[in-house]
C-alpha positions in Angstrom: 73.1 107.3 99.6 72.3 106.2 95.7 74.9 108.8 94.7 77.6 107.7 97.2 77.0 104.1 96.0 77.4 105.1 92.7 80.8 106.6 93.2 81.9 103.8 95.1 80.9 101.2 92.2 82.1 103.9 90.1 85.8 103.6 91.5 86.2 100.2 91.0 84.5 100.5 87.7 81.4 98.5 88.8 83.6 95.4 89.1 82.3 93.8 92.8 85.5 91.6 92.8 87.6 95.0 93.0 85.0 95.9 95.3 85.6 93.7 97.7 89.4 94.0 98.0 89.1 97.7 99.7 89.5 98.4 103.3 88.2 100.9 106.1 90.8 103.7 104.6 89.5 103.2 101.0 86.3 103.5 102.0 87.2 106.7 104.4 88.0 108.5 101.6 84.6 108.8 100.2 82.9 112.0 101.1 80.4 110.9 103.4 81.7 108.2 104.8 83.2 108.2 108.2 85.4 105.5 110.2 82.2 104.1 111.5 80.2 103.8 108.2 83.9 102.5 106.3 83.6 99.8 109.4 79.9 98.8 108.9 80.7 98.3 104.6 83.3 96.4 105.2 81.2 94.2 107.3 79.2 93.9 105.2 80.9 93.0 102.6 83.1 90.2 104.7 79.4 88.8 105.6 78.8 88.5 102.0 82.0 86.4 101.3 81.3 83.9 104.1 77.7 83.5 103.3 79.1 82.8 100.1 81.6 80.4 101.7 79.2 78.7 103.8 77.0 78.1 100.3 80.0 76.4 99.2 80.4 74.1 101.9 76.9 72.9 101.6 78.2 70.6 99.0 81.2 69.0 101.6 82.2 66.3 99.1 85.3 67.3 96.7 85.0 65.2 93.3 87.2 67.3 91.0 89.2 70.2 91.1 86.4 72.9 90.2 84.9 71.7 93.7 88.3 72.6 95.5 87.9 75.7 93.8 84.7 76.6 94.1 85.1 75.9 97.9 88.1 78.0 98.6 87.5 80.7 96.4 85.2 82.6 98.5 87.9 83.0 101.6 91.2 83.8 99.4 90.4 84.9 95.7 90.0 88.9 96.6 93.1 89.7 99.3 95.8 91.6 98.6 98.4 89.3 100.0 99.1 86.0 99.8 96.9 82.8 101.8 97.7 79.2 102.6 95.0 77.1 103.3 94.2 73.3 103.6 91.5 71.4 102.8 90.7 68.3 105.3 88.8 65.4 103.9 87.3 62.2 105.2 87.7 58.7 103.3 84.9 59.4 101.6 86.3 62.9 100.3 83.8 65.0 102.5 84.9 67.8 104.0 86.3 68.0 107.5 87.1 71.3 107.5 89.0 74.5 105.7 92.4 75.9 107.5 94.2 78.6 107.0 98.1 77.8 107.7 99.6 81.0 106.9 99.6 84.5 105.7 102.2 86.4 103.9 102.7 89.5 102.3 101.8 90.3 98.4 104.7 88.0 97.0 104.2 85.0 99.2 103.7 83.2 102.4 105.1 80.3 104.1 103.8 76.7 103.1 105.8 74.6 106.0 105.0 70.8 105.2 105.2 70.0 109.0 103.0 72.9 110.4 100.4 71.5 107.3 100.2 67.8 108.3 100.2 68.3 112.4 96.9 70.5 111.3 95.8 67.8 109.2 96.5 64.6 111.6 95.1 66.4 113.9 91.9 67.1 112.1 92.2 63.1 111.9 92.3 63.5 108.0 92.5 60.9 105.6 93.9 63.1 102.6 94.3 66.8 102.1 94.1 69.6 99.4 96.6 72.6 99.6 95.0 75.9 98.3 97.1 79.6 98.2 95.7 82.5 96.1 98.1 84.6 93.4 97.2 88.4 94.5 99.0 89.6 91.1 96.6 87.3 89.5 99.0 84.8 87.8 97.9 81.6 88.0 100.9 79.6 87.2 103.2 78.4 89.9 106.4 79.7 91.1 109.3 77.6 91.6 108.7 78.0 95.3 105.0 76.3 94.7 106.4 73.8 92.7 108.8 72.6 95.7 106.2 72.9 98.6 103.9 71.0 96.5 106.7 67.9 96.0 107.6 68.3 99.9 104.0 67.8 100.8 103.2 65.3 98.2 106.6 63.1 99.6 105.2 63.6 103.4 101.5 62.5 102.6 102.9 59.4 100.7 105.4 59.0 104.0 101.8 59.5 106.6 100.0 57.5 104.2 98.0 61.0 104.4 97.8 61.8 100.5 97.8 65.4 98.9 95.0 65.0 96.7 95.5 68.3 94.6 97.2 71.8 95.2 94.9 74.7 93.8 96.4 77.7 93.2 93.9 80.9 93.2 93.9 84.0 90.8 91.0 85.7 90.6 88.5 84.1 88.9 90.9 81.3 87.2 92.7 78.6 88.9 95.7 76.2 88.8 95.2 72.6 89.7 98.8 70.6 90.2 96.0 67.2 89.8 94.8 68.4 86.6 97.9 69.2 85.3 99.4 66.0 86.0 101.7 67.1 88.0 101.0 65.5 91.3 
């Protein structure tokens, strides 16, 4: 089992990040490791990112944008294709709740500004942060991210439902529209 292990941690050059981004067919390559084994590390592995997760929810206010980072990198830093997520907050900037609004492929996903605010009014939300990971690992924005964000930011002003900040995920770096000034 030490050996296997090795070879795993070997292939992804002991980098648990890179770890965590393979499936059940990476893992069924591995000599020794059936479907059912590739299943149970997988598992495990998943169980490690939401306990990790649910440490960073323990915290439930959002002061800053390292907060809104450090909440939603758990769920979308390490997959291979691209997330959208919300952020739901009270009045006092605690946490409601963490959505996911859509998945996409490796080069993007659909951000639609009407699917985003019904999930947040009906959350009963008093502002929101918009958070989608960068599987190539570029943190700067697209032209595309720029636009969703000024959709969203001109329908939270319209809702009297502000966008608080749009964090953009890339492995262990981030992008913060807030910090930038750009919101």
């Amino acid at each position: 089992a030490l050996t296997l292990s090795r070879k795993i941690l070997d292939s992804v050059s002991y980098n648990l990040s890179e770890l965590s981004k393979l499936n059940i067919a990476d893992f069924s390559r591995f000599r020794g490791i059936g479907h059912a084994k590739a299943v149970k590390v997988a598992a495990a592995i998943e169980l490690g990112r939401r306990r990790r997760f649910s440490e960073g929810l323990q915290r439930k206010s959002i002061g800053s944008s390292r907060d809104a980072f450090e909440i939603i990198h758990p769920v979308i830093a390490d997959l291979a294709y691209e997330e959208f997520w919300i952020i739901t907050l009270n009045r006092a900037n605690r946490i409601k709740r963490t959505m996911c609004v859509s998945q996409g492929s490796v080069s993007g996903t659909v951000a639609d500004p009407k699917k985003i605010f019904k999930m947040a009014l009906e959350d009963n939300a008093s502002a929101v942060i918009l958070c989608h990971n960068h599987p190539s690992g570029l943190v700067q924005p697209s032209a595309n991210d720029n636009l969703v964000t000024k959709k969203c930011r001109e329908s939270g002003r319209f809702l009297e439902l502000p966008v608080l900040d749009h964090i953009i995920v890339a492995g262990e770096k981030y992008f913060s529209y807030a910090d930038e000034g750009l919101l």
